[in-house]
C-alpha positions as CSV (number, residue, x, y, z in Angstrom):
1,X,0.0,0.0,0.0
2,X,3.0,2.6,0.9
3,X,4.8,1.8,-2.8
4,X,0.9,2.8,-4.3
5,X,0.5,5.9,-2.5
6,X,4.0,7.1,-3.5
7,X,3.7,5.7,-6.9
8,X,0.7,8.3,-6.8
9,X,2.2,11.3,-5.7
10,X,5.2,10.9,-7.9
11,X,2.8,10.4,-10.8
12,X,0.7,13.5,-9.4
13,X,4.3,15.5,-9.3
14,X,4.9,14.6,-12.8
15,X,1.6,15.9,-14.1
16,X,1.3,18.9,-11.9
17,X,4.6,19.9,-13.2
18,X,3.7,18.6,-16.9
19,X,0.5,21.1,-16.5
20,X,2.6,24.2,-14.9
21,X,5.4,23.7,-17.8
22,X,3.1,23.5,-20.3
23,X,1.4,26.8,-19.5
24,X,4.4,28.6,-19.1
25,X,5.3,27.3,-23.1
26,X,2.1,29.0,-23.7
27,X,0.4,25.3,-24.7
28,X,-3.4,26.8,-23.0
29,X,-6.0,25.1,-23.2
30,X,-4.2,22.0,-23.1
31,X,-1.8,22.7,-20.4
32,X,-5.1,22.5,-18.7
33,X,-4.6,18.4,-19.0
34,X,-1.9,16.6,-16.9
35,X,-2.5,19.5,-14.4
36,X,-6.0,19.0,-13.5
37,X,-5.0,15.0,-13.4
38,X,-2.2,16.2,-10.9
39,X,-4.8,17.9,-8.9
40,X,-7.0,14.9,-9.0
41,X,-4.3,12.7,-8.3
42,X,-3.0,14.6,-5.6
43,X,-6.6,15.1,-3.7
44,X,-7.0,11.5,-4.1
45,X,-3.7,11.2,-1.9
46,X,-4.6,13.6,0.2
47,X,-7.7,12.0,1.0
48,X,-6.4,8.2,1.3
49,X,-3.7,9.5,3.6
50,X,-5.9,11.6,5.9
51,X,-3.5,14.5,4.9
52,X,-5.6,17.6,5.8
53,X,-3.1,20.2,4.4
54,X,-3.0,18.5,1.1
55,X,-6.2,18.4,0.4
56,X,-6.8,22.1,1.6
57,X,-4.7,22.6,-1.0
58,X,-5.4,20.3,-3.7
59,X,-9.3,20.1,-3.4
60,X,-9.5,23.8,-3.1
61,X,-8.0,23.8,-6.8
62,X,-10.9,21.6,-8.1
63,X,-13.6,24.5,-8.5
64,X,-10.8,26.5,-9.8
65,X,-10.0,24.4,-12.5
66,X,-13.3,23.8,-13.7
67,X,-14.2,27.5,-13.2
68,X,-11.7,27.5,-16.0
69,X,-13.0,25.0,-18.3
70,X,-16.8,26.2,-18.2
71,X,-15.1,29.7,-19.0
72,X,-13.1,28.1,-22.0
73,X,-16.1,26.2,-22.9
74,X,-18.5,29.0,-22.9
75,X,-16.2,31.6,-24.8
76,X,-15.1,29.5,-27.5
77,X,-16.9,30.9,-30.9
């Protein structure tokens, strides 16, 4: 169970990062991607380890990332 949960925060890590990189390279909407996986992944984590700062973080992001894909949705012509 303790190689899974790190398996999923290193995979989290990658896509978070992925997400963040590929904004900065100016790759919008699709940066959007491995970093709203990340976030998923990393809530997930946050939530089988009982890890209240991490999902304070992580979970918080949720509405914020799909604030932003109703917005892209919904302005697209």
């Amino acid at each position: 169970m303790k190689e899974n949960i790190k398996f999923l925060k290193w995979t989290a890590t990658a896509l978070t990062l992925t997400g963040i990189l590929t904004f900065y390279l100016d790759f919008y909407p699709y940066s959007m991607i491995p970093h709203s996986l990340g976030i998923l992944c990393w809530t997930a984590a946050g939530i089988i380890t009982k890890d209240k700062p991490l999902l304070a973080n992580f979970s918080l992001q949720i509405p914020i990332i799909l604030a932003g894909i109703i917005k892209l949705l919904f302005s697209s012509s």
